[in-house]
PDB file of N, CA, C and O in Angstrom:
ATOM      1  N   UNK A   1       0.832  -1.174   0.000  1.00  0.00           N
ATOM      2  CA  UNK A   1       0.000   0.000   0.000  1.00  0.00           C
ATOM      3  C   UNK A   1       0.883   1.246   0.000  1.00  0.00           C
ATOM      4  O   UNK A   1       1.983   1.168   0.548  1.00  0.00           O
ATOM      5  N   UNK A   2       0.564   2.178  -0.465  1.00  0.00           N
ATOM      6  CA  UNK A   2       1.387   3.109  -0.819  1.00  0.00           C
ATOM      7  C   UNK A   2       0.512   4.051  -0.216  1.00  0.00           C
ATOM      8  O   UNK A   2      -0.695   3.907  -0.020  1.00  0.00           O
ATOM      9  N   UNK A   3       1.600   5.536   0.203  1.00  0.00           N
ATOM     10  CA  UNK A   3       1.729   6.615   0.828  1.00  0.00           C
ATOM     11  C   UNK A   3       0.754   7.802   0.008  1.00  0.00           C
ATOM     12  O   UNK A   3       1.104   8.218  -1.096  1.00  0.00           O
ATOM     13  N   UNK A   4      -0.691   8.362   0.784  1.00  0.00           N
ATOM     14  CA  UNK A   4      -1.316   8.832  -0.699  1.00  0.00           C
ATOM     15  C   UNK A   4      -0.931  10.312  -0.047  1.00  0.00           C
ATOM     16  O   UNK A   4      -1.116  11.287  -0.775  1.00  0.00           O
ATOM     17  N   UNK A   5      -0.514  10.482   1.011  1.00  0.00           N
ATOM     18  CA  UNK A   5      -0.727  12.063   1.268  1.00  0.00           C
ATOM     19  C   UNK A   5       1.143  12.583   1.495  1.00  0.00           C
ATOM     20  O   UNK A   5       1.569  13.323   2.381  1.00  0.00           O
ATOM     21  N   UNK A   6       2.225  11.684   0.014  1.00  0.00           N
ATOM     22  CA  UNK A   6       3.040  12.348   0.131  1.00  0.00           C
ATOM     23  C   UNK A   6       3.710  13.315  -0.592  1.00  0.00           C
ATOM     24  O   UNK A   6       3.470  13.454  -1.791  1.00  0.00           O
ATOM     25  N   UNK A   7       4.539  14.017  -0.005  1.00  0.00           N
ATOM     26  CA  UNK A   7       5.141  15.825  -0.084  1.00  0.00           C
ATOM     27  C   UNK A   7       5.558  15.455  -1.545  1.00  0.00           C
ATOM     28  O   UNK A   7       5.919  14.425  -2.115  1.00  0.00           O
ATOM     29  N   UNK A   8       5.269  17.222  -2.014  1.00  0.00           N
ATOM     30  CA  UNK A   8       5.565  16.905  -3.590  1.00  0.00           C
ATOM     31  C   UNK A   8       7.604  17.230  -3.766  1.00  0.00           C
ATOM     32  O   UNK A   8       8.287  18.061  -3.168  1.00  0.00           O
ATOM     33  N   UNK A   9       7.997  16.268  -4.734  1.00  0.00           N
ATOM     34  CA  UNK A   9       9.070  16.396  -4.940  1.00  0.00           C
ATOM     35  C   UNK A   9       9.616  14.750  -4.254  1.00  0.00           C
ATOM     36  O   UNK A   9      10.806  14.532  -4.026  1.00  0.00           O
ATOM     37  N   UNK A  10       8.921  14.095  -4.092  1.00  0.00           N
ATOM     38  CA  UNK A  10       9.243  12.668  -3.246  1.00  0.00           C
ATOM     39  C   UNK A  10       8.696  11.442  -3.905  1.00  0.00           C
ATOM     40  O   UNK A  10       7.602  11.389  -4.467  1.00  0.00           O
ATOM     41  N   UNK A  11       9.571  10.438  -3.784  1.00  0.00           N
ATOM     42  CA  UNK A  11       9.150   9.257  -4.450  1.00  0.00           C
ATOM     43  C   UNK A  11       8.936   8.191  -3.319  1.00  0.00           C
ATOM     44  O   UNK A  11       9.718   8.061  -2.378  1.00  0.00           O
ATOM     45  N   UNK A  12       7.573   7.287  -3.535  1.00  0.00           N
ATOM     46  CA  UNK A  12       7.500   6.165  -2.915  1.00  0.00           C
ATOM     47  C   UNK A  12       8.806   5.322  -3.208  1.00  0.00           C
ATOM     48  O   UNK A  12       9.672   5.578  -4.044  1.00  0.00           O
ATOM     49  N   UNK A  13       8.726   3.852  -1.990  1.00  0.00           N
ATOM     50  CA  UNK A  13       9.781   3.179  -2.222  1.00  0.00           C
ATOM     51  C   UNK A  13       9.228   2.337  -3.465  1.00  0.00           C
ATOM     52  O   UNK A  13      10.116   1.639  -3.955  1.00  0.00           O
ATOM     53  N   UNK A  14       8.023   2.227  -4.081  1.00  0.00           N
ATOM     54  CA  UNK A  14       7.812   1.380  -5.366  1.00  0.00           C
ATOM     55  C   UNK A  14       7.547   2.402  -6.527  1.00  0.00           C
ATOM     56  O   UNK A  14       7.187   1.904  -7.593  1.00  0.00           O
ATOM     57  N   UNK A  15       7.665   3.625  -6.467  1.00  0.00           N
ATOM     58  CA  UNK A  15       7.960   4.326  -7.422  1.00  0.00           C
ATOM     59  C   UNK A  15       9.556   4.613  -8.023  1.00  0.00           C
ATOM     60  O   UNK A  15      10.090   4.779  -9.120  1.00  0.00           O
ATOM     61  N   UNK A  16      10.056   4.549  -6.217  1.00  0.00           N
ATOM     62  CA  UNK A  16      11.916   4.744  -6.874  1.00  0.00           C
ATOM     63  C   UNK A  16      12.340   3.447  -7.417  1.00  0.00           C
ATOM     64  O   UNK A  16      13.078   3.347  -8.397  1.00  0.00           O
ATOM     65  N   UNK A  17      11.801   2.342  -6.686  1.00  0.00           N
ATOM     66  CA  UNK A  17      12.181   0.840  -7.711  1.00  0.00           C
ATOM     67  C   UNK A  17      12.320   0.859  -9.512  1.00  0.00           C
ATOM     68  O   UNK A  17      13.151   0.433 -10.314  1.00  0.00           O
ATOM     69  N   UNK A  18      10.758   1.750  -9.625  1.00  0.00           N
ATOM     70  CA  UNK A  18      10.434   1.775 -10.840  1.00  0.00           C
ATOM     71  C   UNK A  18      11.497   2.781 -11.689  1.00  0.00           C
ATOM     72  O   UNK A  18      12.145   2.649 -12.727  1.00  0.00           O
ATOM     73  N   UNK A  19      11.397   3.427 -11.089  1.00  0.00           N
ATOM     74  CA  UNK A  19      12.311   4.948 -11.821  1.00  0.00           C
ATOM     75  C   UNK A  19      13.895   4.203 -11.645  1.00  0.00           C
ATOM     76  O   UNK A  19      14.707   4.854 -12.303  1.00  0.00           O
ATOM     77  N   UNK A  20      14.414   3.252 -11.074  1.00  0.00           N
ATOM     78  CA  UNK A  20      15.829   2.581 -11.228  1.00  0.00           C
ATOM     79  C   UNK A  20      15.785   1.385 -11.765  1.00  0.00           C
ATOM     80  O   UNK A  20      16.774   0.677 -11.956  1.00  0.00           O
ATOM     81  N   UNK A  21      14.101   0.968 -12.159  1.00  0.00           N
ATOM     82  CA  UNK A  21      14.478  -0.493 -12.718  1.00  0.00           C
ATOM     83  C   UNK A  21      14.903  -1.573 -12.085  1.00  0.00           C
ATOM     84  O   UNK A  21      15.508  -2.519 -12.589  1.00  0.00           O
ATOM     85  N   UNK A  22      14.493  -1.393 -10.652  1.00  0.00           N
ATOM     86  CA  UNK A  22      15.230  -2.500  -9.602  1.00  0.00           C
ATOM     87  C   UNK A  22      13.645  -2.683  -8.964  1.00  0.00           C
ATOM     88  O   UNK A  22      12.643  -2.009  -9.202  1.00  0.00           O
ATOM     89  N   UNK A  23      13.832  -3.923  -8.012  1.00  0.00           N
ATOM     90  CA  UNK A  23      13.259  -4.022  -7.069  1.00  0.00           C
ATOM     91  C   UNK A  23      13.038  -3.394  -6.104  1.00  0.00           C
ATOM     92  O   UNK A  23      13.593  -2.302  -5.983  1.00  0.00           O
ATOM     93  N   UNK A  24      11.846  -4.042  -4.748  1.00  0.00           N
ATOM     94  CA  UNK A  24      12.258  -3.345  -3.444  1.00  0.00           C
ATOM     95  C   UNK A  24      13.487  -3.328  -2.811  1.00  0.00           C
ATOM     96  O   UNK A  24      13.975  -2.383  -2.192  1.00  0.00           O
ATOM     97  N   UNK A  25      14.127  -4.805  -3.064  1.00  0.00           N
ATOM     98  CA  UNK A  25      15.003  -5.200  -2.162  1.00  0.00           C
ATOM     99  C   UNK A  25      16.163  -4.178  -2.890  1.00  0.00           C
ATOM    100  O   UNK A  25      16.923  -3.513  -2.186  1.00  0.00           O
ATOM    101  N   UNK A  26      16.198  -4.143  -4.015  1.00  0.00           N
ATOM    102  CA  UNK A  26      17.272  -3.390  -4.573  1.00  0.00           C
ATOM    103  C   UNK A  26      17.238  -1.725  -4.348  1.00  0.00           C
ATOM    104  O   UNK A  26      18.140  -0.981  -4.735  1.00  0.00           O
ATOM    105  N   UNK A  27      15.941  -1.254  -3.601  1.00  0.00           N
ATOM    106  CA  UNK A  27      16.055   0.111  -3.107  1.00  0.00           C
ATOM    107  C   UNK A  27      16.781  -0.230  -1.663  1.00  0.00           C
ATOM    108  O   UNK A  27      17.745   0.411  -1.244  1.00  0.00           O
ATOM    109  N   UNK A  28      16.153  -1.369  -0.947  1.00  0.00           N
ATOM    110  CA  UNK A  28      17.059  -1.363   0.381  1.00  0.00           C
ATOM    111  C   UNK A  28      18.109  -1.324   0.429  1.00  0.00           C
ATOM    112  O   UNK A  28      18.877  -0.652   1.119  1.00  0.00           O
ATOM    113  N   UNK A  29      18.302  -2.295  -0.558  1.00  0.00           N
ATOM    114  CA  UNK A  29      20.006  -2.177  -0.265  1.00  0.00           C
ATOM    115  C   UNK A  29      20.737  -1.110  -0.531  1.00  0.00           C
ATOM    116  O   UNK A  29      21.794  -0.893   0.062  1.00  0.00           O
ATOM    117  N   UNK A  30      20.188  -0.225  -1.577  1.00  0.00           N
ATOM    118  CA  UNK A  30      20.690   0.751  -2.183  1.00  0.00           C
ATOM    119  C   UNK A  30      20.861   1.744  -0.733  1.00  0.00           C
ATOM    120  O   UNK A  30      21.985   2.213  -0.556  1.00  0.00           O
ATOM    121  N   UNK A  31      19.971   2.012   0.117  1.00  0.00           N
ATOM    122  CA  UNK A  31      20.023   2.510   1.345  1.00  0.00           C
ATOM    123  C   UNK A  31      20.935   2.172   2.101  1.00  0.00           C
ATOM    124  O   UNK A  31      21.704   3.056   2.478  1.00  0.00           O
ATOM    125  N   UNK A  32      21.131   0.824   2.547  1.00  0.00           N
ATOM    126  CA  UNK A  32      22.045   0.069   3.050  1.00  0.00           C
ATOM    127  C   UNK A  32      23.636   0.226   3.097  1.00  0.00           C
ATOM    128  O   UNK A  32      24.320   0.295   4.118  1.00  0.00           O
ATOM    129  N   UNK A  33      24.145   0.273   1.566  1.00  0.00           N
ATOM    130  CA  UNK A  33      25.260   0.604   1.197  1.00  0.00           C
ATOM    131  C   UNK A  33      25.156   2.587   1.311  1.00  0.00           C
ATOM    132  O   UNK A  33      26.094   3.381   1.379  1.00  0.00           O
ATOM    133  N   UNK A  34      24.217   2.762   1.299  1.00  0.00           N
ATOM    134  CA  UNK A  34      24.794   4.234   1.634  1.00  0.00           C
ATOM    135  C   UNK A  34      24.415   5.077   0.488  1.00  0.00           C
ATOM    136  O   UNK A  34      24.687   6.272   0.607  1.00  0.00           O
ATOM    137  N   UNK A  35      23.549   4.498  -1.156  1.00  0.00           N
ATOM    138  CA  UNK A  35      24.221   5.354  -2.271  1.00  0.00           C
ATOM    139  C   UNK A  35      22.659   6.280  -2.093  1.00  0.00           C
ATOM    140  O   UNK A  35      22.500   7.314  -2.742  1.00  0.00           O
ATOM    141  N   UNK A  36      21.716   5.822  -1.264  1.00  0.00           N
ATOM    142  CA  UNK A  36      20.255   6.714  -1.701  1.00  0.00           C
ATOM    143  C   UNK A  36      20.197   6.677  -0.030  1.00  0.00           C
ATOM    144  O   UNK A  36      20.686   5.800   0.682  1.00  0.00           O
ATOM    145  N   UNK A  37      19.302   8.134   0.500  1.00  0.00           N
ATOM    146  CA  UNK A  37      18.939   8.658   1.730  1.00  0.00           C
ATOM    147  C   UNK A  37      17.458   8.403   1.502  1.00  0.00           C
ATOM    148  O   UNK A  37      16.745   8.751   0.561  1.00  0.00           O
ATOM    149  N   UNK A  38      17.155   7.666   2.663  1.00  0.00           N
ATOM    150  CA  UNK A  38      15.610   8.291   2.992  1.00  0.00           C
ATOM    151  C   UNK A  38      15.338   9.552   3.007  1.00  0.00           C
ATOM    152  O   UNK A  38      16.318  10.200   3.377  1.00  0.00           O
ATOM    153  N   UNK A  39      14.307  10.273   2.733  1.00  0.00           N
ATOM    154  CA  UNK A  39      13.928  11.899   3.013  1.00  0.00           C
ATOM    155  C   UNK A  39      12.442  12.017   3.249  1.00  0.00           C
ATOM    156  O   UNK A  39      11.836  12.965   2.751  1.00  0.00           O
ATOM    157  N   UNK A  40      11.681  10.912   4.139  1.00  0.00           N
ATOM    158  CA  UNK A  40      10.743  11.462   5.228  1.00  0.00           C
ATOM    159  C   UNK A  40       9.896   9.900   5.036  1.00  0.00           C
ATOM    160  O   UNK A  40      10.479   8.824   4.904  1.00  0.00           O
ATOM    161  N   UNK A  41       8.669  10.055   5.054  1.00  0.00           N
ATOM    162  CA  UNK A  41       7.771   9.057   5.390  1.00  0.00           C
ATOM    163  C   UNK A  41       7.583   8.402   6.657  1.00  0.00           C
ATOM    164  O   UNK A  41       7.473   9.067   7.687  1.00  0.00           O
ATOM    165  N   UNK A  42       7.531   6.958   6.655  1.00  0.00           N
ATOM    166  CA  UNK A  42       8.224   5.962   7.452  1.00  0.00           C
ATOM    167  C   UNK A  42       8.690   5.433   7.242  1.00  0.00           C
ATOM    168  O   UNK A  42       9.175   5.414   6.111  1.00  0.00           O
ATOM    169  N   UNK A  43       9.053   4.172   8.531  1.00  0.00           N
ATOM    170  CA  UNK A  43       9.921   3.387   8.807  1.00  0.00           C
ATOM    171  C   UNK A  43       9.415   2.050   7.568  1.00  0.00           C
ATOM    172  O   UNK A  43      10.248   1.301   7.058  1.00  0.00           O
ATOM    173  N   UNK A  44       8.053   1.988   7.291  1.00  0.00           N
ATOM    174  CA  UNK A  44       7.774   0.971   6.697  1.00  0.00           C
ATOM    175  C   UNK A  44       7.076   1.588   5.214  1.00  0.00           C
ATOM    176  O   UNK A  44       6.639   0.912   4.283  1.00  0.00           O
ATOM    177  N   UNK A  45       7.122   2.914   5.313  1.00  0.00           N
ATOM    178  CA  UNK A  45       6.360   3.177   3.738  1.00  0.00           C
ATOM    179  C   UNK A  45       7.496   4.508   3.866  1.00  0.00           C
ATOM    180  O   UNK A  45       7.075   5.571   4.320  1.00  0.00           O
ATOM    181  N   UNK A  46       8.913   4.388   3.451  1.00  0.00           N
ATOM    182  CA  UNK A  46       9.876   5.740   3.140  1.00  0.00           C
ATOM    183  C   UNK A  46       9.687   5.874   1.904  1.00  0.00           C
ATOM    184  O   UNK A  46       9.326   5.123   0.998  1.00  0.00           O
ATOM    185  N   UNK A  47      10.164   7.605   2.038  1.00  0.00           N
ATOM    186  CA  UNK A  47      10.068   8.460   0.878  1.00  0.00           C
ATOM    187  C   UNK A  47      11.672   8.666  -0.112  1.00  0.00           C
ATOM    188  O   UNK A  47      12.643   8.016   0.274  1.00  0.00           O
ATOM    189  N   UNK A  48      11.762   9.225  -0.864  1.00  0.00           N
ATOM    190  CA  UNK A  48      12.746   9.500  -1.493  1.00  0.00           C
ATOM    191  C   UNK A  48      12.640  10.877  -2.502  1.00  0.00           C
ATOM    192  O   UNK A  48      11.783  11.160  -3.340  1.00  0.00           O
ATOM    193  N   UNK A  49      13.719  11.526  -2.124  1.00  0.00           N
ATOM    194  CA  UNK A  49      13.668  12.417  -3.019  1.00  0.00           C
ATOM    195  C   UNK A  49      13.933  12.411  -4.055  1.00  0.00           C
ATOM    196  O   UNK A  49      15.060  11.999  -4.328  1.00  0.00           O
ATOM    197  N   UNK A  50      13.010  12.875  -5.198  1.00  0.00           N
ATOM    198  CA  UNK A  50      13.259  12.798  -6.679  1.00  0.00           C
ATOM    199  C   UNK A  50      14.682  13.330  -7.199  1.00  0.00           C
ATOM    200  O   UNK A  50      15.337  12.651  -7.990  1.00  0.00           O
ATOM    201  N   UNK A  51      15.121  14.527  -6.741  1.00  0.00           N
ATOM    202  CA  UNK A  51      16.375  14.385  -7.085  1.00  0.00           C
ATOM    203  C   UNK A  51      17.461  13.441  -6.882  1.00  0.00           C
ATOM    204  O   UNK A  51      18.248  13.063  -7.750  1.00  0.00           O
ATOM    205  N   UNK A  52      17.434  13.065  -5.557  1.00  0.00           N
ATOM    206  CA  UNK A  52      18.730  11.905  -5.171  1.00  0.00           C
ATOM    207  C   UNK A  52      18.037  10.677  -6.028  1.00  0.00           C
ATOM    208  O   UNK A  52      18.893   9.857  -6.361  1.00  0.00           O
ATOM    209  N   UNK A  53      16.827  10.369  -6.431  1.00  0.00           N
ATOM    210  CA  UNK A  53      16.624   9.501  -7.448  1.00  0.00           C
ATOM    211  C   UNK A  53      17.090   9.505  -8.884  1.00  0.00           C
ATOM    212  O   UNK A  53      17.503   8.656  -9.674  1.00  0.00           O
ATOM    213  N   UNK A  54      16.903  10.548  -8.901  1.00  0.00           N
ATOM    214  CA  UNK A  54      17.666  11.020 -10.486  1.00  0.00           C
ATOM    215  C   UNK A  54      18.823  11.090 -10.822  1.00  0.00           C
ATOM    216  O   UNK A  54      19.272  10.832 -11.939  1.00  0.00           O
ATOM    217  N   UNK A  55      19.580  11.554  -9.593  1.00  0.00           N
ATOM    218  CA  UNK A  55      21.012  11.694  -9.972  1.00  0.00           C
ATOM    219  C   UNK A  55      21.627  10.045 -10.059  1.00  0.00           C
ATOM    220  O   UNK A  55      22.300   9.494 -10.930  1.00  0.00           O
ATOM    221  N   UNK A  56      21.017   9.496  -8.623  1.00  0.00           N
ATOM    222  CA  UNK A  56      21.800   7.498  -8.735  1.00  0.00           C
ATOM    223  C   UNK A  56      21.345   7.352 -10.011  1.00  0.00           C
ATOM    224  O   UNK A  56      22.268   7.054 -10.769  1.00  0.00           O
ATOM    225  N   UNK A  57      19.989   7.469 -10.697  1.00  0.00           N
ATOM    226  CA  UNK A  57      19.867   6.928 -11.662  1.00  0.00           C
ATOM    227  C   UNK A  57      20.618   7.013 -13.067  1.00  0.00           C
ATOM    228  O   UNK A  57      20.921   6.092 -13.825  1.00  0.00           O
ATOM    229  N   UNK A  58      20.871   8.641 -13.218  1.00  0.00           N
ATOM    230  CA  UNK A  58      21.694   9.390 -13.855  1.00  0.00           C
ATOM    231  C   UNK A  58      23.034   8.397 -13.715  1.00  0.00           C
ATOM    232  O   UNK A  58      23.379   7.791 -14.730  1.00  0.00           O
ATOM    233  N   UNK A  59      23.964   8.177 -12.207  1.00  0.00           N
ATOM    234  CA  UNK A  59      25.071   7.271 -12.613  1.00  0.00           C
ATOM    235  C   UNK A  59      25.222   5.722 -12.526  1.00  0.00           C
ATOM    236  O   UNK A  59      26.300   5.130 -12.503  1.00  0.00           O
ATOM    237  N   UNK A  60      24.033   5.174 -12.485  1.00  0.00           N
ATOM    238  CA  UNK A  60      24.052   3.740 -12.710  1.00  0.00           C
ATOM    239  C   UNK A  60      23.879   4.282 -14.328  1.00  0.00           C
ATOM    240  O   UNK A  60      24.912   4.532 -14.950  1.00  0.00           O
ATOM    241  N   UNK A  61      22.643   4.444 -14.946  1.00  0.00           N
ATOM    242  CA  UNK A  61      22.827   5.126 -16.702  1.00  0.00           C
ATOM    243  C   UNK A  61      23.955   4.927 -16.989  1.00  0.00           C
ATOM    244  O   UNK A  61      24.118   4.064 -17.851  1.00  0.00           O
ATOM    245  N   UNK A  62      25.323   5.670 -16.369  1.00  0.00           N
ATOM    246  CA  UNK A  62      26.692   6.180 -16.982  1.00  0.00           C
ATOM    247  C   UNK A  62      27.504   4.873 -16.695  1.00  0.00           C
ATOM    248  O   UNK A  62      27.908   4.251 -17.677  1.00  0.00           O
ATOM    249  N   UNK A  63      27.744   4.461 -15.606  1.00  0.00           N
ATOM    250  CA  UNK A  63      27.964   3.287 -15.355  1.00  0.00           C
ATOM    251  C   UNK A  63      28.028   1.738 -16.089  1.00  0.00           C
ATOM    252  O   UNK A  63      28.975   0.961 -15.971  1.00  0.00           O
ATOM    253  N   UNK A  64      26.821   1.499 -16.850  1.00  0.00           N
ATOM    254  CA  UNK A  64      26.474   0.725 -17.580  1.00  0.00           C
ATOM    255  C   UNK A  64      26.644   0.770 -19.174  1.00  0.00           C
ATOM    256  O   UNK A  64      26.606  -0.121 -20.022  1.00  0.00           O
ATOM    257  N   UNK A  65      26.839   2.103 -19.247  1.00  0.00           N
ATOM    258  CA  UNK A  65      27.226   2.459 -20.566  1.00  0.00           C
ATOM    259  C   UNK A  65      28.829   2.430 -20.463  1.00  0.00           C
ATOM    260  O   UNK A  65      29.390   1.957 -21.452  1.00  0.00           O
ATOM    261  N   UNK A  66      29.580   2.830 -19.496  1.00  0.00           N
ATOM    262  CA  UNK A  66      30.922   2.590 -19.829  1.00  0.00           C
ATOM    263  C   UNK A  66      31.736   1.262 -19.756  1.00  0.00           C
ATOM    264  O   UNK A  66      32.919   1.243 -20.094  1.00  0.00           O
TER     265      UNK A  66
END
């Protein structure tokens, strides 16, 4: 179930999956290792900011191409 009353400029955790082409588990971990910040929600439905989404996405993109 997803977060309906969240702040604009923020991505659910199954919207940032989508926007990186990964899974859930692959947003956790992504947290985990350090490369994406939570930026509000909760503990069990976190948010993400569209920019720090864009930019990882931006260098996994670059990444894969080189």
């Amino acid at each position: 179930m997803e977060t309906l009353n969240i702040r604009p400029g923020h991505l659910t955790a199954h919207q940032t999956a989508q926007q990186l082409g990964i899974g859930l588990d692959g947003v956790r971990q992504l947290v985990r290792r350090g490369q994406l910040q939570r930026s509000g929600g909760s503990p069990r439905q976190p948010w993400y900011a569209v920019a720090d989404v864009a930019t990882l996405a931006a260098k996994r993109a670059e990444a894969k191409a080189a």
